[in-house]
N, C-alpha and C positions, 0 to 999 in steps of 0.2 A: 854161138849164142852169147858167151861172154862180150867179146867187142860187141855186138850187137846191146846186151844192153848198157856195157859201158860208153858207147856213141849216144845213146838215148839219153845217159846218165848224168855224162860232161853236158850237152846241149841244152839241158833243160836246168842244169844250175846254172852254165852262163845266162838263160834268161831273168833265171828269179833272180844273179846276181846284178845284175844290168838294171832291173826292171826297180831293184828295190835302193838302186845308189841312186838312181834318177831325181829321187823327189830332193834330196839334201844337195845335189849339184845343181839341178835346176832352180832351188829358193837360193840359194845363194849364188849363182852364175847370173841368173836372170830374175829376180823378183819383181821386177814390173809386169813381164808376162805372169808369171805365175797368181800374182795380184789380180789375176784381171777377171772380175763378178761374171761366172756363167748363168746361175740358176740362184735368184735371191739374195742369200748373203754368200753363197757357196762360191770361191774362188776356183781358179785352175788348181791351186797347191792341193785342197781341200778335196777336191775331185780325183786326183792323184792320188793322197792317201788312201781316200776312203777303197779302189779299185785294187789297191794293194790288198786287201784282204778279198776281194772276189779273186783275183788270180795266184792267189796261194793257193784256196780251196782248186779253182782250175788244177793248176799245177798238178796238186795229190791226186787229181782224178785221174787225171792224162796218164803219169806216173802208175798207177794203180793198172790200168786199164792196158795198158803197153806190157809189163810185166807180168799181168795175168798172162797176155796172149805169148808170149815169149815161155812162158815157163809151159804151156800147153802142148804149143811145137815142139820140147825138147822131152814133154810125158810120150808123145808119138809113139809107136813102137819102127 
């Protein structure tokens, strides 16, 4: 169960860390794409951040939801 949820544990900080270096290397790697007007004044960069906080809350679910079920299999008798 340990590696089981250390596997879970590494993968899903490599995502949030990936997910949330993305916006500062993308405004500064590429700022014309990121510039570019999706929805009214809302840019790609804008769109980015704002999604950063839906996939935190994601995150904590998944995270939550994994580790319930993990700690159930090891109540088993």
């Amino acid at each position: 169960m340990i590696e089981q949820k250390k596997r879970w544990q590494i993968g899903l900080t490599l995502f949030f860390f990936f997910y949330f270096i993305s916006l500062p290397m993308l405004t500064s790697l590429a700022p014309t794409v990121m510039n570019i007007t999706v929805v009214g004044p809302l840019t790609l960069a804008w769109l980015l951040a704002l999604s950063q906080f839906i996939m935190i809350g994601s995150v904590a679910v998944v995270y939550y939801c994994l580790m319930k079920r993990l700690e159930r299999e090891v109540d088993r008798p």
